[in-house]
Backbone as CSV, one residue per row, in Angstrom:
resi,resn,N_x,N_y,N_z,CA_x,CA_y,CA_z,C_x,C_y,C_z
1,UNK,-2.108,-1.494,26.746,-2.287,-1.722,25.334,-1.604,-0.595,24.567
2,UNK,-0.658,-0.894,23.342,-0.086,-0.298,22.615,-1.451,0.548,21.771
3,UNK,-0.767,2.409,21.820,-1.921,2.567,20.127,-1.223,2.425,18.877
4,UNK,-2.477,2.373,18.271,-2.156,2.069,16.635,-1.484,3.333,16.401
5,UNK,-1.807,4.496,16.639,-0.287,5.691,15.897,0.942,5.560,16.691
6,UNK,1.084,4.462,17.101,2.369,4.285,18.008,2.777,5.722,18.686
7,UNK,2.492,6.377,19.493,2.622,7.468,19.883,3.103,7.555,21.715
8,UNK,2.973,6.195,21.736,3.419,6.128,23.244,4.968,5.637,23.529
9,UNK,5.706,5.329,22.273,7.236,4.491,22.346,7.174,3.021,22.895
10,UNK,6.144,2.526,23.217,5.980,1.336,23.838,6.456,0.751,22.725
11,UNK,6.170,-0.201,21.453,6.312,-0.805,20.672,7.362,-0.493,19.541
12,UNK,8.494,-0.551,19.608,9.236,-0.177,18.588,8.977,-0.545,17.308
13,UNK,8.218,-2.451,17.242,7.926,-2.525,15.875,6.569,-1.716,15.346
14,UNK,6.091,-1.543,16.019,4.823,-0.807,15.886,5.271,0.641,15.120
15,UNK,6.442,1.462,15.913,6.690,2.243,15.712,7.494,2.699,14.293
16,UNK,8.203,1.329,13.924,9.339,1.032,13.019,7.626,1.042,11.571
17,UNK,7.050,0.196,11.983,5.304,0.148,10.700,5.185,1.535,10.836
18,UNK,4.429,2.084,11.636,3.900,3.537,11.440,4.732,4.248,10.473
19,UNK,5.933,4.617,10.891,6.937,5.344,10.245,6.914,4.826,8.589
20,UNK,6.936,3.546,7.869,7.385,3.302,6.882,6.112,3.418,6.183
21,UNK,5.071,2.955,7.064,3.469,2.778,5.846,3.498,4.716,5.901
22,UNK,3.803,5.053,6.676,3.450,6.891,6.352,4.271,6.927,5.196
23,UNK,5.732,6.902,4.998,6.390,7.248,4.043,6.183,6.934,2.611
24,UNK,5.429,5.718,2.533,4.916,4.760,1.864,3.274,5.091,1.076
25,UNK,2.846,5.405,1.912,1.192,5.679,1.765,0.800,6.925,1.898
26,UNK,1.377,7.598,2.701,1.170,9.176,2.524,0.852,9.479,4.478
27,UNK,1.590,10.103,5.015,0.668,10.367,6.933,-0.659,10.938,6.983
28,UNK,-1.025,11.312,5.470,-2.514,11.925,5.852,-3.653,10.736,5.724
29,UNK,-2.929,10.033,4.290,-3.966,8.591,4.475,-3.772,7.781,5.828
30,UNK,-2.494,7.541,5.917,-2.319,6.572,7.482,-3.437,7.330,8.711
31,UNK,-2.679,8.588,8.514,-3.124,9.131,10.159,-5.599,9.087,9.785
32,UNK,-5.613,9.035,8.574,-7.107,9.139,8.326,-7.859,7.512,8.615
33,UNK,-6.983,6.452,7.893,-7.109,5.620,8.342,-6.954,4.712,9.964
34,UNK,-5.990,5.306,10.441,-5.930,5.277,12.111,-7.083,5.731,13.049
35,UNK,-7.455,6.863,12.156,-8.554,7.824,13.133,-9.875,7.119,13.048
36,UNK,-9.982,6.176,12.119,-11.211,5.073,11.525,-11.443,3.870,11.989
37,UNK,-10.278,3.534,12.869,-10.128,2.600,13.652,-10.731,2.289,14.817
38,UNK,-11.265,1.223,15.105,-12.542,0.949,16.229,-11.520,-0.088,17.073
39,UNK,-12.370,0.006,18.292,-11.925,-0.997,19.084,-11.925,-2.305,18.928
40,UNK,-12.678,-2.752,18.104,-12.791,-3.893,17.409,-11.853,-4.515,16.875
41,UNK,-11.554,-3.558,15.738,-10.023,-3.919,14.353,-8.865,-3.124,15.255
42,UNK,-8.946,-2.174,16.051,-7.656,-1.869,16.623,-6.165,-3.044,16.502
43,UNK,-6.962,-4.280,17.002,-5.635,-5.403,16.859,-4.936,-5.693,15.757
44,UNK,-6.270,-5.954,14.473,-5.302,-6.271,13.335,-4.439,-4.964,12.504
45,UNK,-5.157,-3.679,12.923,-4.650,-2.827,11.949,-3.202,-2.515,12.997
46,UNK,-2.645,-3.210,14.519,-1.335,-3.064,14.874,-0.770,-4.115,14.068
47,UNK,-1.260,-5.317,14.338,-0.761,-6.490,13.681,-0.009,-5.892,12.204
48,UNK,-1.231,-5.533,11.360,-0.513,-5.153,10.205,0.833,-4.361,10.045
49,UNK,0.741,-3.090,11.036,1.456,-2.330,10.732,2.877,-2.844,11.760
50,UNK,2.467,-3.562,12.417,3.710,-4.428,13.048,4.372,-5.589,11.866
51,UNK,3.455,-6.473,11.730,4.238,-6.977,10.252,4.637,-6.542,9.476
52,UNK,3.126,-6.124,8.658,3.912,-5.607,6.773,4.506,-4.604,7.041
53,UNK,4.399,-3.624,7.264,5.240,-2.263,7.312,6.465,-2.757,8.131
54,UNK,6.563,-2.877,9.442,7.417,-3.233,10.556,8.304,-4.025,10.466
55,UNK,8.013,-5.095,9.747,8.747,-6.674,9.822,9.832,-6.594,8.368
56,UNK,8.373,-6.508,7.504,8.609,-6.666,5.885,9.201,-5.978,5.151
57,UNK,8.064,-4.782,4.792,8.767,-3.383,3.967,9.892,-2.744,5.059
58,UNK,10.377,-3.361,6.118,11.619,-2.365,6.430,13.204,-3.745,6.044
59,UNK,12.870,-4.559,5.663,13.676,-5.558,5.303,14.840,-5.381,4.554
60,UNK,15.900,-5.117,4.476,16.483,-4.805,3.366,16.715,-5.272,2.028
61,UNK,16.207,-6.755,1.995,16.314,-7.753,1.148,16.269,-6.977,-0.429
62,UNK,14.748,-6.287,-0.238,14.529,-5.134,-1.512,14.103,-3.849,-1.334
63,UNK,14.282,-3.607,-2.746,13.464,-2.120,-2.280,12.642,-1.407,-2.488
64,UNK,12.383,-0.622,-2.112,11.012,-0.499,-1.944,9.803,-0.106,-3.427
65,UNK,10.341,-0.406,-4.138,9.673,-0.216,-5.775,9.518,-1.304,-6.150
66,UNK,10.413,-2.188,-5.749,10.056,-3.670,-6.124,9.221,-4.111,-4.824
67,UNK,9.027,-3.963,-3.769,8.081,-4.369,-2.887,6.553,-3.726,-3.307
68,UNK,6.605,-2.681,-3.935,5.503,-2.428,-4.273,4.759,-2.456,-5.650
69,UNK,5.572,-3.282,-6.803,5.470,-3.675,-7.755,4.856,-5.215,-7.598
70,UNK,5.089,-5.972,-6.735,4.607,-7.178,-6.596,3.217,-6.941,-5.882
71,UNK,3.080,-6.055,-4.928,2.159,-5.858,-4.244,1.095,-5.561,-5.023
72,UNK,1.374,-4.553,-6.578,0.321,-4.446,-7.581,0.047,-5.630,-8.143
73,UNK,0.996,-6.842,-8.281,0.696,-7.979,-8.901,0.080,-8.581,-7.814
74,UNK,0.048,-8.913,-6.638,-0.332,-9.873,-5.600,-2.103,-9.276,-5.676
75,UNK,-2.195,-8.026,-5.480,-3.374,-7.480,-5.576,-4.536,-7.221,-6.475
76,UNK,-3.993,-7.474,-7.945,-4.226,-7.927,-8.969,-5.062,-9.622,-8.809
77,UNK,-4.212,-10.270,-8.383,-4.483,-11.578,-8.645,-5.486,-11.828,-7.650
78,UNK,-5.475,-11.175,-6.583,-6.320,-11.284,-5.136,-7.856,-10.471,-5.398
79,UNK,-7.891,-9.555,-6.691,-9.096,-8.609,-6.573,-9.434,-8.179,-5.585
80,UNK,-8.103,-7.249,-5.176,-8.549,-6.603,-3.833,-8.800,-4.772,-4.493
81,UNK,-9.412,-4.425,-4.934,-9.215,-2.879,-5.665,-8.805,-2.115,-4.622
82,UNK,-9.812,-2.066,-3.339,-9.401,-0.975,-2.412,-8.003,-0.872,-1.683
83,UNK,-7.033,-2.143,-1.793,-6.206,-2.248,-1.638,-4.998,-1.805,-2.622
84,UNK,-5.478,-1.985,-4.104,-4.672,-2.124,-4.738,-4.686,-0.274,-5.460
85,UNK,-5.809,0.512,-5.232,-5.481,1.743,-4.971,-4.772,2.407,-3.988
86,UNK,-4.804,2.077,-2.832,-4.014,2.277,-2.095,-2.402,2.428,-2.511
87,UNK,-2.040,0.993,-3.120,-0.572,0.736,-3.258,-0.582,0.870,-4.634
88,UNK,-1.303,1.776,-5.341,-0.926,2.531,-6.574,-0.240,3.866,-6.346
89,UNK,-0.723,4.296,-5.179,-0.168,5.689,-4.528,1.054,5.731,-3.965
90,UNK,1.363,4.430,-3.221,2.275,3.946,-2.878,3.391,3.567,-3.522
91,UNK,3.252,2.962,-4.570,3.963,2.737,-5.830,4.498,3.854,-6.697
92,UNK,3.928,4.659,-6.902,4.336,6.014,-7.340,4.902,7.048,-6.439
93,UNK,4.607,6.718,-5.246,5.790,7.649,-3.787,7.209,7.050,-3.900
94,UNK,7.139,5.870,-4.418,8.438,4.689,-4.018,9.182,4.923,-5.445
95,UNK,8.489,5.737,-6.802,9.272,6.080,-7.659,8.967,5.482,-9.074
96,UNK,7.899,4.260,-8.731,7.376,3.408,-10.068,6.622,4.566,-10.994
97,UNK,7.004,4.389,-12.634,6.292,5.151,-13.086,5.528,4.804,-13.249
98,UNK,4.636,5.754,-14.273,2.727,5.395,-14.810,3.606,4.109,-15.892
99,UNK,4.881,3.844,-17.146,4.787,3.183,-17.373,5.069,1.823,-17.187
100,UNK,6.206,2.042,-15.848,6.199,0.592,-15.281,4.488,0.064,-14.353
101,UNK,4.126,0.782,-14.041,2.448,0.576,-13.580,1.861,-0.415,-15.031
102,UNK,1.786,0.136,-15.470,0.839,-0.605,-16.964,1.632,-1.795,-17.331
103,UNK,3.201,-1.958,-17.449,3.759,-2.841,-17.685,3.237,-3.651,-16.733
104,UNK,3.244,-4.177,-15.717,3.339,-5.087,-14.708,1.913,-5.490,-14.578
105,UNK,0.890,-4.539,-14.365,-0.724,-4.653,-14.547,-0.970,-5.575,-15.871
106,UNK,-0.090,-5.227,-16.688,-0.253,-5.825,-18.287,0.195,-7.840,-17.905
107,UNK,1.322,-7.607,-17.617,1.888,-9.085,-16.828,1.122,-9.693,-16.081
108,UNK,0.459,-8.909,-15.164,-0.757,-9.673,-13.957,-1.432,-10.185,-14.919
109,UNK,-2.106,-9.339,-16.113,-3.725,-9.715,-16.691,-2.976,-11.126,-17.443
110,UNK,-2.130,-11.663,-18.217,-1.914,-12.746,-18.567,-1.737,-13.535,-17.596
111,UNK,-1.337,-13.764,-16.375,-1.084,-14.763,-15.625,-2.533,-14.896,-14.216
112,UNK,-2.857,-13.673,-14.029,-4.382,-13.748,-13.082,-5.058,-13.422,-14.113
113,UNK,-5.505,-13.542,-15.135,-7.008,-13.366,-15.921,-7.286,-11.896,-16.205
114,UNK,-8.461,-11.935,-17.512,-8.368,-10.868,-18.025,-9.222,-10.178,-16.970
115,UNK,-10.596,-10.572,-16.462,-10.995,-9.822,-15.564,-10.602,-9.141,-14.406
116,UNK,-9.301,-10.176,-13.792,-8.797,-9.283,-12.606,-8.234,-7.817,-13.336
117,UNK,-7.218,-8.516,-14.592,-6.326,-7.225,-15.489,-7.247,-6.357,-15.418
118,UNK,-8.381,-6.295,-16.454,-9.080,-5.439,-16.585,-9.690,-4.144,-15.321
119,UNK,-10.096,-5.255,-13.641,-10.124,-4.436,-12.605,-8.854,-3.286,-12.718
120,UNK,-7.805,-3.984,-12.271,-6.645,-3.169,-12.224,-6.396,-2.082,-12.958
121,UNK,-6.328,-2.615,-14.353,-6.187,-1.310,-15.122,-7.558,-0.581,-14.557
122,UNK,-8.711,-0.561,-14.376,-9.572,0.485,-14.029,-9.170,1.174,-12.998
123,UNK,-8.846,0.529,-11.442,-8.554,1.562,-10.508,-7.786,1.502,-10.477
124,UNK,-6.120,1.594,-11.245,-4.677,2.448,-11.469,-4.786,3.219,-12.411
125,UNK,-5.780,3.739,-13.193,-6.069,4.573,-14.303,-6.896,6.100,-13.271
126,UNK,-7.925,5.351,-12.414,-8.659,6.518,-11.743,-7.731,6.804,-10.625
127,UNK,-6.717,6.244,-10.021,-6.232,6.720,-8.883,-4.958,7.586,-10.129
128,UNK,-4.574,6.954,-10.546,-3.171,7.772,-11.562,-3.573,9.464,-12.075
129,UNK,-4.790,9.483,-12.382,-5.720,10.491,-13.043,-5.907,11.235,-11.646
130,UNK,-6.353,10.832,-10.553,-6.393,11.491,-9.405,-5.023,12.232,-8.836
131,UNK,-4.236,11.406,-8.806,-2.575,11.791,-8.598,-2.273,13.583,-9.404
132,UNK,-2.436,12.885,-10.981,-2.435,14.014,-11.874,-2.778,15.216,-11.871
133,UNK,-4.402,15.139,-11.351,-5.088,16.446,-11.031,-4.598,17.011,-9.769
134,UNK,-4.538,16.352,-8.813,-3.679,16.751,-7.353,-2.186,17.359,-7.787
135,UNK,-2.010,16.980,-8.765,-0.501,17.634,-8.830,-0.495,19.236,-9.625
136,UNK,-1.744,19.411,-9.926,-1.660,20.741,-11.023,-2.232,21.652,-10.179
């Protein structure tokens, strides 16, 4: 069995995910989230990082600001918050500013509803504010 920090070379796509969700998400969140990992979810959290990271975000099709600009809209519409903090951090590693953030959050809330909008703007305001203070 492959591990999830791809650390054995067995899995190249495995290895190709690890590498991009770190660059992407930060290696201290990945490697914190890896270390949280049970034998249980072990499968899907390779799966994931074999797809989305592995498959997807290494695609060249786009790049990576626009992969993570939709991902605020997809997540938006999905009311996933814990997700969609995540790829607020992510979004701002990849170069999106705080005002393309609000633009696009602003776009979600007319087309997914004011309540999802409203989620969103709450946790891209507390993770953005978190960013901020981490940076001073």
């Amino acid at each position: 069995m492959s591990t999830v920090s791809g650390s054995n070379g067995a899995d190249p796509r495995l290895e190709q995910g690890m590498a991009v969700r770190k660059e992407v998400l930060g290696a201290a969140h990945v490697e914190r989230s890896m270390a949280n990992t049970s034998e249980f979810s072990r499968p899907v959290q390779e799966y994931v990082t074999r797809a989305c990271w592995g498959d997807v975000w290494s695609r060249p099709g786009l790049d990576r600001r626009t992969r993570s600009l939709l991902n605020l809209v997809m997540l938006t519409a999905l009311n996933r918050s814990h997700e969609l903090a995540v790829h607020v951090r992510g979004a701002v590693t990849n170069g999106v500013t705080v005002e393309e953030i609000q633009e696009t959050l602003l776009q979600a809330t007319v087309y997914c509803g004011v309540p999802a909008g409203l989620e969103a703007f709450r946790v891209a305001e507390r993770v953005l504010s978190e960013i901020a203070e981490e940076q001073r």
